[in-house]
LOSEVO-576983 format. One record per residue: residue in one letter; residue number from 1; x, z, y of N, C-alpha, C in turn. Coordinates in steps of 0.001 Angstrom, whole numbers. Layout:
<nodes>
<"A"; NUM; <X; Z; Y>; <X; Z; Y>; <X; Z; Y>>
...
</nodes>
This chain:
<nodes>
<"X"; 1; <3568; -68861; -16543>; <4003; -67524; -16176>; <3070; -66929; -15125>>
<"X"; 2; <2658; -67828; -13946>; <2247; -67153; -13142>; <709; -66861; -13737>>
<"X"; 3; <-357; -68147; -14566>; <-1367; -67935; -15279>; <-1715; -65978; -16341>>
<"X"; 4; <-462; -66221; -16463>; <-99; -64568; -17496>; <-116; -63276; -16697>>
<"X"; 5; <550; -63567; -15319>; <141; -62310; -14484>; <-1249; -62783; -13931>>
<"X"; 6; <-1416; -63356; -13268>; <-3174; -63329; -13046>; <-4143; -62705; -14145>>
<"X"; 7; <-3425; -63076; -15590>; <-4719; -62364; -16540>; <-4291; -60956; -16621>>
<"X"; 8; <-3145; -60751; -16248>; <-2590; -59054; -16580>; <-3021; -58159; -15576>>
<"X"; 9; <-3201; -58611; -13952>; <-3444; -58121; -12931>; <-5447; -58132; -13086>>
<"X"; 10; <-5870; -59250; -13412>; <-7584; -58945; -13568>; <-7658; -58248; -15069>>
<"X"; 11; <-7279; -58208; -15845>; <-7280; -57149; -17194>; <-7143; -55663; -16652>>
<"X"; 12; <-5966; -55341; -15967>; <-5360; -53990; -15288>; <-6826; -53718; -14292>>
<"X"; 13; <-7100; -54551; -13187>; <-8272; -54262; -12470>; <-9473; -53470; -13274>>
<"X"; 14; <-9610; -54498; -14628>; <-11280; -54575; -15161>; <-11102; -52778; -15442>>
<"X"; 15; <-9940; -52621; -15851>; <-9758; -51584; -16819>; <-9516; -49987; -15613>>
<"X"; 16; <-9037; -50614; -14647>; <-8975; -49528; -13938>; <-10396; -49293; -12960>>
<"X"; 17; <-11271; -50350; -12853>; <-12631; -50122; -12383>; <-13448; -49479; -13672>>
<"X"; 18; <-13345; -50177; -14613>; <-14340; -49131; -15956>; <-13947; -47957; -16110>>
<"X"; 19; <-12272; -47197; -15902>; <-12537; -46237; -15921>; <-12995; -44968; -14881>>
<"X"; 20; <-12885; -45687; -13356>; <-13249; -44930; -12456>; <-15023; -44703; -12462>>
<"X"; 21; <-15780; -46097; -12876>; <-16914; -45744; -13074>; <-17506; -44632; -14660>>
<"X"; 22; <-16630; -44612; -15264>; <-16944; -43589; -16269>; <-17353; -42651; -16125>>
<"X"; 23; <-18769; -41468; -16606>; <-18767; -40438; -16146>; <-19267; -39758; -17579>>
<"X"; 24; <-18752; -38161; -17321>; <-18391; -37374; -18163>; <-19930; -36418; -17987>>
<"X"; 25; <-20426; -36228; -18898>; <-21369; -35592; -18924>; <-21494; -34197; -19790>>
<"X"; 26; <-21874; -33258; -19825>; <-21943; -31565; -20445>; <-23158; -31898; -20986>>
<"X"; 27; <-23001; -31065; -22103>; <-24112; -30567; -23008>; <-23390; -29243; -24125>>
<"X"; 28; <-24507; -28405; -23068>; <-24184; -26944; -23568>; <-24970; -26432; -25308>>
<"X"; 29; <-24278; -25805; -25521>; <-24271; -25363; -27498>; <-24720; -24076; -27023>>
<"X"; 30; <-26108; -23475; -27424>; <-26864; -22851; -26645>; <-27617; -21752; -27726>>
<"X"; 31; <-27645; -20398; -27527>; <-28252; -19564; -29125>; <-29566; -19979; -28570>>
<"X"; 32; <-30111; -19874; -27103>; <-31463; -20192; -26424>; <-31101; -20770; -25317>>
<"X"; 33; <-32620; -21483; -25402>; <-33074; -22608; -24177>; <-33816; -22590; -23860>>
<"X"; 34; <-34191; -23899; -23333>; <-35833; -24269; -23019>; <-36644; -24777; -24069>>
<"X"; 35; <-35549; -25108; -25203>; <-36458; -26073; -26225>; <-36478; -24905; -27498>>
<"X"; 36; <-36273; -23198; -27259>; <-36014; -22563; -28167>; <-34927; -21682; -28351>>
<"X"; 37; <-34900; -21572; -29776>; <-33355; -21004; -29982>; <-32663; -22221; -30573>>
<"X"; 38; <-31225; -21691; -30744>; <-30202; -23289; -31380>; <-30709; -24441; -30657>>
<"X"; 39; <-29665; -24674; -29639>; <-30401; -25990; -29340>; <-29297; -26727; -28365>>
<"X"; 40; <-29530; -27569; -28095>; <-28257; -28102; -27096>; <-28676; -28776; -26023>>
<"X"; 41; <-28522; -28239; -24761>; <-28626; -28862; -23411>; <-27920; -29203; -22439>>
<"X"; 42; <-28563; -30745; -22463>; <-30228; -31236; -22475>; <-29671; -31691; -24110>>
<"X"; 43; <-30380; -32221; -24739>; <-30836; -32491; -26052>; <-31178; -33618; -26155>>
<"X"; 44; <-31701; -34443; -24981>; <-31493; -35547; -25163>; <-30853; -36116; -23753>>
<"X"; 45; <-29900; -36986; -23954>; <-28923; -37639; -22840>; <-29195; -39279; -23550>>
<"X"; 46; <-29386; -40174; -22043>; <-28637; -41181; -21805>; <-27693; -41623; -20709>>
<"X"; 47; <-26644; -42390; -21757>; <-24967; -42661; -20923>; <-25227; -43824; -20863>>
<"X"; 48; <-24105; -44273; -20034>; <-23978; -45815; -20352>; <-22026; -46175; -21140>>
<"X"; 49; <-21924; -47394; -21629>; <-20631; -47510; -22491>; <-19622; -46892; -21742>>
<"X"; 50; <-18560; -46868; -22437>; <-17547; -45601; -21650>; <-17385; -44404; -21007>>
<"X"; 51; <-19019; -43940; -21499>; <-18917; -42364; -20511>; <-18503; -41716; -21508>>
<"X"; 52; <-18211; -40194; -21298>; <-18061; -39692; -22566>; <-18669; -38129; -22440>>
<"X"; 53; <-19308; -37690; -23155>; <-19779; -36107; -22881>; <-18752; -35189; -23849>>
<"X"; 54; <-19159; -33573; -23128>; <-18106; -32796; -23467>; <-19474; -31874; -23581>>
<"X"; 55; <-19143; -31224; -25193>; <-20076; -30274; -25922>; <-19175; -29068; -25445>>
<"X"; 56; <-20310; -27965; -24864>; <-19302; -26969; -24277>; <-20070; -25889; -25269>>
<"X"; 57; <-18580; -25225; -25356>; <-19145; -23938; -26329>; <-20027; -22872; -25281>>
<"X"; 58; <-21030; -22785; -24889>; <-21253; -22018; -24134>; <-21632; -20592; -24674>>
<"X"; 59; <-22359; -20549; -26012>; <-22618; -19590; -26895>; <-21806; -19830; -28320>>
<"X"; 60; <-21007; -18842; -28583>; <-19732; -19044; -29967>; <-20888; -19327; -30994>>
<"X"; 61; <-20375; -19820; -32065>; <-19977; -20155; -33578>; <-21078; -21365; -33489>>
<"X"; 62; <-20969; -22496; -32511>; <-21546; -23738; -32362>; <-20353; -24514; -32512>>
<"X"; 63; <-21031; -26171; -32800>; <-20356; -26892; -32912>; <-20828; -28266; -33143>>
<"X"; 64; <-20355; -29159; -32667>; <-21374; -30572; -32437>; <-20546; -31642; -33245>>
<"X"; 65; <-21388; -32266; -34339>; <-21019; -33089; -35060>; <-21857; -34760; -35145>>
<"X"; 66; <-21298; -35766; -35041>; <-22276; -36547; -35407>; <-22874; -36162; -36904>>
<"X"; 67; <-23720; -37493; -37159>; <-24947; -36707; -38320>; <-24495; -37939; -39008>>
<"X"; 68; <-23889; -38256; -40270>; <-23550; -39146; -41078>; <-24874; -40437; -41539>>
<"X"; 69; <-24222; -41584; -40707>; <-25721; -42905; -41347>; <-26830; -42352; -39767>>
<"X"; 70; <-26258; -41819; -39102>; <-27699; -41876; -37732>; <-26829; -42298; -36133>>
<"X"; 71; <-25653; -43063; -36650>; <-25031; -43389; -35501>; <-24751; -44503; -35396>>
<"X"; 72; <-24483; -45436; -34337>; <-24312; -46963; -33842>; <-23345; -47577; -35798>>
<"X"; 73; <-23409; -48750; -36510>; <-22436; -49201; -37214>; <-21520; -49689; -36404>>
<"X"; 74; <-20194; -48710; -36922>; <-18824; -49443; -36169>; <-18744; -48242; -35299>>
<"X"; 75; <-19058; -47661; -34710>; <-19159; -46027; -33748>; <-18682; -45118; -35015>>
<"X"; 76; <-17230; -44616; -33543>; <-16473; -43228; -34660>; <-17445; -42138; -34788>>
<"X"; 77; <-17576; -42062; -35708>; <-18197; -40137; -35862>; <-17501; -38979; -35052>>
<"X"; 78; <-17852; -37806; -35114>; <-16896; -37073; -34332>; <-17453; -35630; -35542>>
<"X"; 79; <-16582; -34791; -35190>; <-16714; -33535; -35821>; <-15866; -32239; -34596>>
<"X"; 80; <-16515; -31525; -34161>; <-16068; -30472; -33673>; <-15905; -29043; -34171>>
<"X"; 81; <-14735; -28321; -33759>; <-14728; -26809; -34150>; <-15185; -25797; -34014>>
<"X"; 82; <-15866; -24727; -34417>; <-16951; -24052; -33842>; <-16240; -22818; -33262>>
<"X"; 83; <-16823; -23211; -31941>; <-16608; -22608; -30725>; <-15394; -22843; -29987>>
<"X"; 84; <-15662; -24395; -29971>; <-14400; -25236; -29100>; <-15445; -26561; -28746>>
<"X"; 85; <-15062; -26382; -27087>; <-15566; -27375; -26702>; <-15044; -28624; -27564>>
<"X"; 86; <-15493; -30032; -27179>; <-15219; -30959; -27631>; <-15602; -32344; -26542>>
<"X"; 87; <-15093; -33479; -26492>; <-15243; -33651; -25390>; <-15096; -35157; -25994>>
<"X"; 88; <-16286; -36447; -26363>; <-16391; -37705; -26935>; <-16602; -38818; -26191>>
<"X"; 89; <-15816; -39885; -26129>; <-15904; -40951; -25418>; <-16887; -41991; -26353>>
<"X"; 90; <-18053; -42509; -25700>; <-18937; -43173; -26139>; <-18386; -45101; -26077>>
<"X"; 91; <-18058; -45479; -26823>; <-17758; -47004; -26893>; <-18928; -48317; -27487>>
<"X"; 92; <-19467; -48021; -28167>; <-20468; -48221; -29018>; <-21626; -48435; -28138>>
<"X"; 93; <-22672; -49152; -28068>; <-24389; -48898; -27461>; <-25276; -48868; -28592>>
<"X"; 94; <-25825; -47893; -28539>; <-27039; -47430; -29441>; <-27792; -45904; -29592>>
<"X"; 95; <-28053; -45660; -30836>; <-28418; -44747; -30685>; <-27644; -43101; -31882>>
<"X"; 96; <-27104; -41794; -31064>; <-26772; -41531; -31750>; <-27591; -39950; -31716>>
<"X"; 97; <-27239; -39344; -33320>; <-28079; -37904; -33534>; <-26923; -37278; -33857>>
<"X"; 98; <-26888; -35988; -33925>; <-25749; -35196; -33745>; <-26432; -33701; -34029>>
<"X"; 99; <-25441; -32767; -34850>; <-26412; -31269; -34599>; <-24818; -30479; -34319>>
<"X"; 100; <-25369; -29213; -34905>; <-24505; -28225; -35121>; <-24895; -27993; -36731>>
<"X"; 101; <-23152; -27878; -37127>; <-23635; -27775; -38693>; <-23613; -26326; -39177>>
<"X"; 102; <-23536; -25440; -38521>; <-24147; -24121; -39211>; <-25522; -24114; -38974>>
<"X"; 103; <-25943; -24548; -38075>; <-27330; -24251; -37457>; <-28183; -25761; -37788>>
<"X"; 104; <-28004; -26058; -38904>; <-28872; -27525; -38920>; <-30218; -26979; -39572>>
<"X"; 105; <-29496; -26196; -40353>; <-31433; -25622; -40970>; <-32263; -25251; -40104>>
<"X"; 106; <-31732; -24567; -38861>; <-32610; -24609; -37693>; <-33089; -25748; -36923>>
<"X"; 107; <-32816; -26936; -36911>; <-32374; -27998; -36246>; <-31897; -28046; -35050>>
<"X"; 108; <-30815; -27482; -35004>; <-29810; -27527; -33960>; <-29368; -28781; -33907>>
<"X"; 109; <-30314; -29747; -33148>; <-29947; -31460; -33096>; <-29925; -32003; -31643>>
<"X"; 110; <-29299; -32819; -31584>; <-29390; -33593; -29685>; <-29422; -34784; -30747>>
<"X"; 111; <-29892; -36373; -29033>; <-29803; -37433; -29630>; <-28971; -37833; -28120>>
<"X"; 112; <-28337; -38619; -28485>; <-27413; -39042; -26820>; <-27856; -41144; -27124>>
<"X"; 113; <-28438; -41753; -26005>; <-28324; -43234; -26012>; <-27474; -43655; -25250>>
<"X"; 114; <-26769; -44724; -25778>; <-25662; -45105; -25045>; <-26035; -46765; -24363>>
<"X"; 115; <-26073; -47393; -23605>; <-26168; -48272; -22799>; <-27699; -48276; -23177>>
<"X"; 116; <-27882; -49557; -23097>; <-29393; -50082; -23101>; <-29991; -50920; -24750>>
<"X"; 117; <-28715; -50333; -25616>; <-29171; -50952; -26629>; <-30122; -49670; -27794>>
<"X"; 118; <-31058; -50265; -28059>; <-31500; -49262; -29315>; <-31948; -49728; -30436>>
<"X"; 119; <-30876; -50597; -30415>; <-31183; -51275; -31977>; <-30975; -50806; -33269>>
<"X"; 120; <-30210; -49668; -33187>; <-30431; -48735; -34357>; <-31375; -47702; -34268>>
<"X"; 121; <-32539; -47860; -33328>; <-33631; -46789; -33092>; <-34234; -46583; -34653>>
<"X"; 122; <-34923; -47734; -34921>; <-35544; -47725; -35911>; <-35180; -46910; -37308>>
<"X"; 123; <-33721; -47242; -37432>; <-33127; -46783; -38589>; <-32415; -45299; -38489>>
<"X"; 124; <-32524; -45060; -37366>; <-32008; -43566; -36672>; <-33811; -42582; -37249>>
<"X"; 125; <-34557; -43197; -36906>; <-36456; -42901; -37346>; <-36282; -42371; -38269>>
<"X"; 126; <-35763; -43622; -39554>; <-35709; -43472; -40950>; <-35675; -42300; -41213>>
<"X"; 127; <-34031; -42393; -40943>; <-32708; -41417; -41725>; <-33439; -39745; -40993>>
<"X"; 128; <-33879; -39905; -40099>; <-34090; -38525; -39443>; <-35313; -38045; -40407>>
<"X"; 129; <-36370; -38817; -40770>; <-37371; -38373; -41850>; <-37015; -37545; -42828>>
<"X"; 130; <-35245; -38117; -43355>; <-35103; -37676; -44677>; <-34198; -36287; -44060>>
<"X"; 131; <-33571; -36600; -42934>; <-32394; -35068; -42578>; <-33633; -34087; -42466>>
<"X"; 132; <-35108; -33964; -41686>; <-35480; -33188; -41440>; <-36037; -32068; -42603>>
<"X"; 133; <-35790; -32740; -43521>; <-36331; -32142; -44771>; <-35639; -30758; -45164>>
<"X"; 134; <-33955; -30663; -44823>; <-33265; -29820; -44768>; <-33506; -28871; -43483>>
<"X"; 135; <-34438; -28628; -43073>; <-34789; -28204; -41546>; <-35315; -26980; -42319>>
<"X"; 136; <-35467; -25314; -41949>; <-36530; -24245; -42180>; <-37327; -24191; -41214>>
<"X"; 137; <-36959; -24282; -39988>; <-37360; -24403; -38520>; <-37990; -25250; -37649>>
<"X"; 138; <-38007; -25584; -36759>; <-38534; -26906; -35494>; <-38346; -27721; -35964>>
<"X"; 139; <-39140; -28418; -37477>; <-39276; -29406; -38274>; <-39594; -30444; -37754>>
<"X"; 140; <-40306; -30697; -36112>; <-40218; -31601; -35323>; <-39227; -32034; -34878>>
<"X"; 141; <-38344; -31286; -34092>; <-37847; -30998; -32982>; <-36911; -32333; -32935>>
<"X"; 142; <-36323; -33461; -33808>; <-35798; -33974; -33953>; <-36793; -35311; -34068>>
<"X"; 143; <-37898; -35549; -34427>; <-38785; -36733; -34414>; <-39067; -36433; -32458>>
<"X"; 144; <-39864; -35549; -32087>; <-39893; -35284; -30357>; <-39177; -35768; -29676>>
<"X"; 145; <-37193; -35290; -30156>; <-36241; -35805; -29254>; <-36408; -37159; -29389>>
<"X"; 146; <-36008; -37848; -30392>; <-36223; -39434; -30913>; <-37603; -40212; -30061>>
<"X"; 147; <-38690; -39251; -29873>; <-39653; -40301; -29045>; <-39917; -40586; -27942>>
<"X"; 148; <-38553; -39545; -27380>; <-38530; -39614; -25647>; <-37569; -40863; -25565>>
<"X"; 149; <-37227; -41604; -26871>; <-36170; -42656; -26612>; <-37052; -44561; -26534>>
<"X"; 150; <-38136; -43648; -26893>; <-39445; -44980; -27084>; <-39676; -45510; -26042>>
</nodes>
């Protein structure tokens, strides 16, 4: 009995120190920036596990989605409403890509890394070769973000 509260009282601790160190980070949905028009800043973020960022509508009819096959395996996807913030807790370490899906032909893309793992870098490379193809626009702009992760 007493073994069972000791693990309940250091479980309760672990859990109430991870979430005080958690931090919440913004990334604004933007018609212009620094990196252009459509774009989201900053565009590229690294967190560490348990932070979570909040996509702020700062300019309407945006909206931040993960990008299907370019996110951690086992990491929820997320889908947001356009022109509603949205606000994602990162659990997962790796690497994830994300746009706005009205604005993907523009490449309205961020990449966010989460702890210190980037073991899906490589395959995030791939898959981004083949998304950019659907791009009219900053046909880079998404290989650039990806190599500030090198």
């Amino acid at each position: 009995m007493i073994k069972d509260r000791k693990y309940l009282a250091m479980l309760a601790t672990f859990l109430l120190v991870s979430t005080v160190f958690a931090a919440d980070h913004q990334v604004k949905m933007l018609n212009s920036g620094s990196d252009g028009y459509m774009v989201f800043e900053p565009a590229v973020l690294s967190i560490q596990l348990g932070d979570t960022v909040t996509f702020v509508a700062t300019d309407m009819a945006h909206n931040s989605a993960s990008i299907a096959g370019m996110i951690p395996e086992g990491a929820q996807p997320w889908y947001g409403k356009l022109s509603k913030d949205i606000t994602v807790t990162f659990d997962t370490a790796g690497v994830y890509a994300y746009h706005c899906t009205p604005h993907t032909m523009m490449a309205m893309v961020g990449v966010i890394n989460v702890g210190d793992s980037k073991a899906n870098l490589t395959a995030i490379k791939a898959a981004a070769a083949r998304k950019k193809a659907s791009f009219v626009t900053n046909k880079d702009r998404l290989d650039n973000y990806l190599a500030q992760l090198d």
